[in-house]
TIMITOR-595766 format. One record per residue (C-alpha): residue in one letter; x, y, z; residue number from 1. Coordinates in steps of 0.05 Angstrom, whole numbers. Example, Ala and Ser with C-alpha at 12.3 -4.5 7.8 and 13.67 -1.06 7.14 Angstrom:
<pts>
PT residuo   east  north     up num
PT       a    246    -90    156   1
PT       s    273    -21    143   2
</pts>
This chain:
<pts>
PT residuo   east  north     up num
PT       x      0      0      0   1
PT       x     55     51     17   2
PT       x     94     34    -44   3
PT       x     29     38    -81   4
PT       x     12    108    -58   5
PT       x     84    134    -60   6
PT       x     94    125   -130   7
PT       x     26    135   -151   8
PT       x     23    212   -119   9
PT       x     93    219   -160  10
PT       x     80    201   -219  11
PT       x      8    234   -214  12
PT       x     44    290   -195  13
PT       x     93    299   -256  14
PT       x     35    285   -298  15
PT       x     -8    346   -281  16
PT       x     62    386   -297  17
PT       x     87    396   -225  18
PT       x    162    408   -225  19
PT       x    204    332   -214  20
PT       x    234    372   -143  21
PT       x    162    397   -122  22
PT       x    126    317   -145  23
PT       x    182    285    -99  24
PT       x    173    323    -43  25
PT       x     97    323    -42  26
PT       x     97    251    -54  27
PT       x    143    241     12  28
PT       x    109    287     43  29
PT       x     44    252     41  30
PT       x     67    184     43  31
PT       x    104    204    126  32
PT       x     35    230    145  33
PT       x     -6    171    113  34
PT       x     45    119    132  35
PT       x     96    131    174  36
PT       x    125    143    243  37
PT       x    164    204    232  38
PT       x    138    277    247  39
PT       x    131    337    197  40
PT       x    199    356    239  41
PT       x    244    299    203  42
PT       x    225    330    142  43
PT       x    259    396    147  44
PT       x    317    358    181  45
PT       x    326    311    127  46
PT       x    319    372     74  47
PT       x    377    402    110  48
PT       x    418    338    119  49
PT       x    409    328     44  50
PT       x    461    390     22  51
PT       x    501    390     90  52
PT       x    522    321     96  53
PT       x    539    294     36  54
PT       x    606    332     28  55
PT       x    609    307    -52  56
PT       x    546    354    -62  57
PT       x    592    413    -49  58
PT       x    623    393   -112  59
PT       x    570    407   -158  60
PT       x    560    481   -160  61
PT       x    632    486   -169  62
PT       x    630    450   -226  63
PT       x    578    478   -256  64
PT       x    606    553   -242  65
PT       x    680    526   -275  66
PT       x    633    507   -330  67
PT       x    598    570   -339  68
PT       x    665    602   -338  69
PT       x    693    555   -397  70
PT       x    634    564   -441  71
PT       x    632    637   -438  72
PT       x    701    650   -439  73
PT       x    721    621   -511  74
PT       x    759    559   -475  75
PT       x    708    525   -524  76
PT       x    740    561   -586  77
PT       x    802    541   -573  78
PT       x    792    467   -576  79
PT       x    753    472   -632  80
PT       x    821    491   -667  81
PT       x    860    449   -637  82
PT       x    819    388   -651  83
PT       x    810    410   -723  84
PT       x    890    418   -723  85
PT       x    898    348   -704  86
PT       x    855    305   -740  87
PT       x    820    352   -798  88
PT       x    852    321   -846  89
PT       x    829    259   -846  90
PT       x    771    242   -884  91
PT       x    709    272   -841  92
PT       x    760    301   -795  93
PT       x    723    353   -786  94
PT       x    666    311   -753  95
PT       x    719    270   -719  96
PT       x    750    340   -693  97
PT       x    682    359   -674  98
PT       x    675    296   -623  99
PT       x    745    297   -594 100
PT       x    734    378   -575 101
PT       x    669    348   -541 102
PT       x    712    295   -506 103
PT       x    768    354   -486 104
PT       x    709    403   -466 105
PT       x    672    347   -425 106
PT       x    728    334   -404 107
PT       x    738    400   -360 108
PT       x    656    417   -359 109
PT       x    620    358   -330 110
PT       x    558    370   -361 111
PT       x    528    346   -426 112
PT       x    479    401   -447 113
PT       x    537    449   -435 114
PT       x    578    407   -482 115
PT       x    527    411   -532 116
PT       x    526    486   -530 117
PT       x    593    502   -530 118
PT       x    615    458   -587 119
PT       x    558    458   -621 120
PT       x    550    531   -627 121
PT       x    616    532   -667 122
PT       x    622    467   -708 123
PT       x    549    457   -738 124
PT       x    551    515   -775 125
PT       x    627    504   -789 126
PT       x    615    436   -817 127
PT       x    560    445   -866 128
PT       x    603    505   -888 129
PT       x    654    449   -905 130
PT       x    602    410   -950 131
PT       x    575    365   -892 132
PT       x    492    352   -888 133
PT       x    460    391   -823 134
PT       x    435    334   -801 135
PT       x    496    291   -797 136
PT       x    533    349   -765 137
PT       x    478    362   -713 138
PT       x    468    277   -705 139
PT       x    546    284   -695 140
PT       x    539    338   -636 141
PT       x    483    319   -607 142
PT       x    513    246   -593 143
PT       x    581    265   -567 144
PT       x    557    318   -521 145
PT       x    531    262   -477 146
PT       x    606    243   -467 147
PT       x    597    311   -409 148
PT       x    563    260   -366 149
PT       x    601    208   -379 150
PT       x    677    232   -383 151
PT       x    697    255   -315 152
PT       x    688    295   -280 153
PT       x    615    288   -293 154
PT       x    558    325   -248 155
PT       x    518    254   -254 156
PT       x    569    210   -225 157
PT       x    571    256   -156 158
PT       x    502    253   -155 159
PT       x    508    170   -164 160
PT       x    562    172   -107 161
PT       x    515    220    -61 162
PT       x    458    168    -72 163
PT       x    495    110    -58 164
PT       x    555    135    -12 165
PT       x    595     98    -62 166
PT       x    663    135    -75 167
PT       x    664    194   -124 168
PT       x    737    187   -144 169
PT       x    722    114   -158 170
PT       x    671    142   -201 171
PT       x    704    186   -236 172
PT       x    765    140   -250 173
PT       x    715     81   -269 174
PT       x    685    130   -325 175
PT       x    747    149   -358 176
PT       x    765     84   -395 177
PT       x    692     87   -421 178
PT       x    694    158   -438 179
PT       x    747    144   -490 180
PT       x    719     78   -516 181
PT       x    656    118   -529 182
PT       x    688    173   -566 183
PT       x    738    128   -603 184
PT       x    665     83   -625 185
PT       x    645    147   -660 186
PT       x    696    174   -685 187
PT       x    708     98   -727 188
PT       x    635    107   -740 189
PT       x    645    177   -772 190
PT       x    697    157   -806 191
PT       x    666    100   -840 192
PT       x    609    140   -864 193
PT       x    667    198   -895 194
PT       x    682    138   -938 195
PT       x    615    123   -952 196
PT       x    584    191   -966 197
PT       x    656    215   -995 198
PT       x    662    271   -943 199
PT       x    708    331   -942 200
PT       x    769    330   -902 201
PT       x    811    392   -892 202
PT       x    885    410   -901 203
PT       x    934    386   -853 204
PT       x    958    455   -831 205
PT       x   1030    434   -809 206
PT       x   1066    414   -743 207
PT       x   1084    485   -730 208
PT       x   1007    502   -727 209
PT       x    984    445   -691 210
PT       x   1041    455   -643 211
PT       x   1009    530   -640 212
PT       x    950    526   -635 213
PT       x    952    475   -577 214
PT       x    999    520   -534 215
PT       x    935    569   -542 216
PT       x    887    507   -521 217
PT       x    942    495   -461 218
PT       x    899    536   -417 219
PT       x    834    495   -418 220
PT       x    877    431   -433 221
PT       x    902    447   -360 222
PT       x    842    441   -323 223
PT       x    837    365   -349 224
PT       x    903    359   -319 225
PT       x    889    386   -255 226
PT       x    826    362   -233 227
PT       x    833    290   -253 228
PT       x    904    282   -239 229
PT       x    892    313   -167 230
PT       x    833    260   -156 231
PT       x    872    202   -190 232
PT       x    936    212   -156 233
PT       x    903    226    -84 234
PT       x    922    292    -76 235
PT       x    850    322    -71 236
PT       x    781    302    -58 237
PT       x    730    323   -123 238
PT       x    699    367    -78 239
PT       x    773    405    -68 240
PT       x    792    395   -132 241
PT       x    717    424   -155 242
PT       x    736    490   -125 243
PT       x    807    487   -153 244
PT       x    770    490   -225 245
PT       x    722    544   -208 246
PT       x    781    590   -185 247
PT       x    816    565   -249 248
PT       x    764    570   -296 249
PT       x    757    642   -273 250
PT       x    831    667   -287 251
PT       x    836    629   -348 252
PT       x    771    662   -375 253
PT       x    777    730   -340 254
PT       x    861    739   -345 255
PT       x    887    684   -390 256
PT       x    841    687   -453 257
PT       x    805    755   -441 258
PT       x    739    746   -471 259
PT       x    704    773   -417 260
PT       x    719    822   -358 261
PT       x    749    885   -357 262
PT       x    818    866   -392 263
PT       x    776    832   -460 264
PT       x    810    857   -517 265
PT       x    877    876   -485 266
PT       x    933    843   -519 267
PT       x    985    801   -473 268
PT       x   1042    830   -525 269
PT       x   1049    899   -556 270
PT       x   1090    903   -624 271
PT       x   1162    905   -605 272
PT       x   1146    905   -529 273
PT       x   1203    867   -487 274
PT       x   1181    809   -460 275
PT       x   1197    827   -389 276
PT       x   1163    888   -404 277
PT       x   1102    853   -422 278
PT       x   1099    806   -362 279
PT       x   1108    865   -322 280
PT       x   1051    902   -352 281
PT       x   1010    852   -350 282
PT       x   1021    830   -272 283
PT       x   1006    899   -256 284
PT       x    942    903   -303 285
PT       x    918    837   -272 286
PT       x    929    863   -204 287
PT       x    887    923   -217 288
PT       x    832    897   -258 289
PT       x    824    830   -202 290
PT       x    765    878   -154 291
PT       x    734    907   -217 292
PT       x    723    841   -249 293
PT       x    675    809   -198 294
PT       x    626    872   -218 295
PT       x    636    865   -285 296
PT       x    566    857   -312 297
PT       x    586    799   -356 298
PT       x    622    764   -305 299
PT       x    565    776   -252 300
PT       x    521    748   -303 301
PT       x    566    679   -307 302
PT       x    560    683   -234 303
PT       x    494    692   -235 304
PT       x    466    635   -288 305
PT       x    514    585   -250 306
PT       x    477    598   -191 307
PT       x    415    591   -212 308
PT       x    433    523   -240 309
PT       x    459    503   -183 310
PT       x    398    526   -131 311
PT       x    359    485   -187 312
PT       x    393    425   -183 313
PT       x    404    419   -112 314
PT       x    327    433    -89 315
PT       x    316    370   -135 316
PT       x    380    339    -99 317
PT       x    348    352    -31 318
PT       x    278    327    -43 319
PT       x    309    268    -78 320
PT       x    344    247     -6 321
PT       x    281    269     21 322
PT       x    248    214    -27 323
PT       x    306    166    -17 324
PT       x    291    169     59 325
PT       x    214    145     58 326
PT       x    239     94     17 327
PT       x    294     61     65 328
PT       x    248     84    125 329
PT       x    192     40     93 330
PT       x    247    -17     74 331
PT       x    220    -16      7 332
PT       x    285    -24    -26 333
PT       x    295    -88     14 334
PT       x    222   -113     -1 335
PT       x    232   -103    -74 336
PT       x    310   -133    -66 337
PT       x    269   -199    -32 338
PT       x    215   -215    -85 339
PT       x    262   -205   -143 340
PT       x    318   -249   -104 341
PT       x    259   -302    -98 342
PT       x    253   -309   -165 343
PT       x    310   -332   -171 344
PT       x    333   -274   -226 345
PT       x    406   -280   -243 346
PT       x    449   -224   -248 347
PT       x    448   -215   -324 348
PT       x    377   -217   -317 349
PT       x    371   -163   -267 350
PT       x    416   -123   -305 351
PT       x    375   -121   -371 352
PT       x    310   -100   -326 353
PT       x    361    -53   -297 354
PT       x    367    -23   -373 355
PT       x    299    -28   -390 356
PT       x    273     15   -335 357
PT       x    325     64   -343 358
PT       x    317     74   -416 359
PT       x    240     84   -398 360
PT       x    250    141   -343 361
PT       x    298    168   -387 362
PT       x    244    187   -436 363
PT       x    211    234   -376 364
PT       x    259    252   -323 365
PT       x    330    294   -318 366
PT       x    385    244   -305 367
PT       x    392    264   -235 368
PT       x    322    261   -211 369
PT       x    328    182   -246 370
PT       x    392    168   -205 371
PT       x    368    195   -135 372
PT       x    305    153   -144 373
PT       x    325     94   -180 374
PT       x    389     88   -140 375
PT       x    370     82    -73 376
PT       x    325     21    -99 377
PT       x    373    -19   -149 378
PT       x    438    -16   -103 379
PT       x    419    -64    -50 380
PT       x    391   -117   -102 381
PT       x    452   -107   -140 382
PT       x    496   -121    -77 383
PT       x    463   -176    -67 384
PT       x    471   -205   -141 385
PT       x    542   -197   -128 386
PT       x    542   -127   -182 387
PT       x    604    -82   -166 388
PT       x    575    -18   -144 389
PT       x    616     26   -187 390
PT       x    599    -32   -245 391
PT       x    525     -7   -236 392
PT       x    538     66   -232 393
PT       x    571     71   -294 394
PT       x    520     30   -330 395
PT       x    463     84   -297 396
PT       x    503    135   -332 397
PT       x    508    102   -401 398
PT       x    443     91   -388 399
PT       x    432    169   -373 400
PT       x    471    193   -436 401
PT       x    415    147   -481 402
PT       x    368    194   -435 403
PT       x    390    263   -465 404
PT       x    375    242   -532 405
PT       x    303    214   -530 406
PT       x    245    248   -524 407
PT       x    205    288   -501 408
PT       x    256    299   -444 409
PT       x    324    299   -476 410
PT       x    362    358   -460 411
PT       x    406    352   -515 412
PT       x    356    354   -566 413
PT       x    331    413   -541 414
PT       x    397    450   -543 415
PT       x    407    417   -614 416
PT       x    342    441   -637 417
PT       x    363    521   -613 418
PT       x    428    518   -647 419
PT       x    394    496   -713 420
PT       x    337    533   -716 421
PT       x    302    465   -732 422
PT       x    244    433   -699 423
PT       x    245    372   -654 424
PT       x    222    321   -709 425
PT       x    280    337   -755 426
PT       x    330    334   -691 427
PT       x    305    264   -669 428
PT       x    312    245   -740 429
PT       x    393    270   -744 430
PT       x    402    236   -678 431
PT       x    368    169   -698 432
PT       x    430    136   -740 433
PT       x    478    140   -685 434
PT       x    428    125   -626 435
PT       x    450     59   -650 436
PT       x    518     59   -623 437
PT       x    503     84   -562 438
PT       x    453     22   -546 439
PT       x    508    -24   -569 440
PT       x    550      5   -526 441
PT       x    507      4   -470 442
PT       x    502    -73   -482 443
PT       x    585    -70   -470 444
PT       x    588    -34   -415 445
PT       x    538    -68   -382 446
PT       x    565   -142   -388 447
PT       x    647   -128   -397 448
PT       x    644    -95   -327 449
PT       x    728   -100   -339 450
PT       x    713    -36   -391 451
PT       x    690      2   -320 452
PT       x    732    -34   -268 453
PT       x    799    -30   -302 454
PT       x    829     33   -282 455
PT       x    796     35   -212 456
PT       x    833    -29   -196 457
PT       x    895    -14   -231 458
PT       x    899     55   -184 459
PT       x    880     14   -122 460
PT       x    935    -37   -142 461
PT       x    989     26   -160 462
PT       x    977     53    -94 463
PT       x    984    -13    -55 464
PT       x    915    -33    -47 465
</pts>
């Protein structure tokens, strides 16, 4: 009866419209005074508890801010180029240039819409200059931006370790191996198709430009550098090394690159200036222009969109918990774990319903909402099947990724469809043909658990494990 009433009011809920945060918390709400022992008190407690416990949370609105930073401030632009350096002149190397810039961006953003925008808004338009259809350049961008979720550090995975108190460094590291494989699958799927459809490919520019133009990339190429190889080498927690990007992101975008703030459009190097001179110049400019940059309108405005994000995404965080706590309170988890270990269902078995239900919510829910609900009721059956935690996380986000590309909920087509100017129809179309991969490499993922496990266990084993 509880379970019946507790999913019933949410899904009745999200029907009539009501916001996914609002739908979980009425639904909890209702279900403690119907149901339970616990007082109206335990819900404001556990609404606080939900952001001030779970020390991975913290992580997120940094993220997100470092990735507000990076999309406004041309870091986007500048792996375009580089990317297009590298491998444009293969044939469709300009599509293939177009996914590795998503892989570099997601790379330092951790989201997949964000990915979507920031590449997207350069290289659609650049492609089908180049001769290539719209809709295989949008299909193209709209694919690998799910790689933000997926290629860490990834907004979704914290949100899987917060659900699960599973660790988010094991998460990360667990979705690196995966990241690549996913990218490498479509760039040998692009690639094939150049052939096919005889597809431009651009001149290689030379190993003086390419060494160029990725000393100008260096600056976003950094952030990769520091955040992951501070979580994979111990050194920081993603919540520290979270913060370490949004400070980063900041001075790269504001000082480094100057396309926003008070110093956009002042040149590092005047014609014939001394280098010392110049470094001195600059220190001194930097110096000066740091307290008039955080009023800068278009810097308050990054500040500003980032935290409305984030407020977003964390009311839905904390009446998730909020959800996630009638559900252990009632032992529903454990109920459902018992009838489905009854049957006798063997792990391969649970792990196709696993899929199945997954690929259904992710038709009508944002990817976090899915995890904090859907979490807290497949990780004890899993346990119990004898399915690696981590294994099962990074599935959830494969699973996720599939998500932001169906409808009427997937977040990339929306972003897709504004960059284009096209309607939904002719986006789902373009997205269609490489849908394809994804599922088959969902099916990988899901029953090579090695693909996930490998670098986890290698760290564990470097560090003595």
């Amino acid at each position: 009866m509880t379970i019946a009433v507790l999913f019933i009011l949410l899904f009745g809920c999200m029907l009539m419209g009501m916001p996914i945060a609002v739908a979980l918390g009425l639904s909890s709400m209702v279900t403690i005074l119907l149901f339970s022992n616990d007082s109206l008190a335990s819900v404001a407690l556990k609404l606080f508890e939900a952001t001030s416990e779970h020390y991975t949370l913290l992580a997120i609105p940094f993220f997100i801010l470092s990735s507000a930073f990076l999309s406004t401030g041309g870091v986007a632009k500048r792996l375009i180029n580089f990317a297009i350096d590298a491998i444009g002149h293969v044939r469709g190397g300009l599509a293939m240039a177009s996914v590795m810039a998503c892989m570099l961006f997601a790379a330092v953003s951790g989201s997949s819409p964000a990915t979507v925008a920031a590449i997207g808004t350069i290289v659609i338009a650049g492609m089908v200059r180049s001769g290539y259809p719209e809709s295989f350049a949008a299909g193209v961008i709209a694919n690998a931006g799910t790689l933000g979720i997926l290629i860490p550090p990834s907004i979704v995975m914290l949100v899987y370790a917060a659900a699960t108190e599973v660790s988010a460094s094991r998460m990360f590291m667990a979705g690196f191996v995966p990241g690549l494989m996913m990218g490498l699958l479509l760039m040998v799927a692009i690639y094939i198709a150049a052939r096919i459809k005889k597809l431009p490919s651009q001149p290689f520019p030379g190993f003086g430009q390419l060494l160029r133009s990725g000393g100008i990339a260096m600056g976003g190429l950094m952030l990769i550098v520091i955040v992951l190889g501070s979580i994979y080498g111990g050194i920081a927690s993603p919540t520290e090394a979270a913060a370490v990007a949004a400070v980063y992101a900041y001075v790269i975008a504001v000082m480094g690159y100057r396309d926003i703030g008070p110093m956009q459009g002042v040149a590092w190097r005047k014609a014939d200036e001394p280098m010392a001179g110049a470094v001195l110049r600059n220190g001194v400019q930097m110096l000066l222009a740091l307290p008039r940059s955080f009023s800068h309108p278009e810097v308050r405005k990054v500040f500003v969109d980032a935290s409305k994000v984030s407020m977003m995404l964390l009311f839905i965080i904390a009446n998730a918990m909020l959800f996630a706590h009638v559900l252990t309170t009632e032992r529903i988890p454990h109920q459902i774990a018992e009838v489905i270990i009854e049957w006798g269902l063997p792990a391969w078995g649970f792990l196709i319903v696993v899929n199945i239900l997954l690929l259904l919510a992710g038709n009508f829910m944002e990817p976090s909402a899915i995890l904090l609900i859907m979490a807290p009721i497949l990780f004890p059956i899993a346990v119990q099947l004898g399915i690696d935690p981590i294994h099962l996380g990074i599935i959830m986000v494969v699973n996720m990724e599939i998500g932001m590309l169906t409808p009427p909920v997937g977040l990339n087509l929306f972003v897709t469809a504004g960059i284009t100017g096209r309607n939904m129809v002719w986006v789902i179309k373009a997205c269609l043909p490489w849908l394809g991969l994804l599922l088959f490499f969902l099916m990988l993922i899901t029953y090579v658990p090695q693909i996930s496990l490998f670098l986890p266990e290698l760290i564990d084993e470097m560090k003595g494990y």
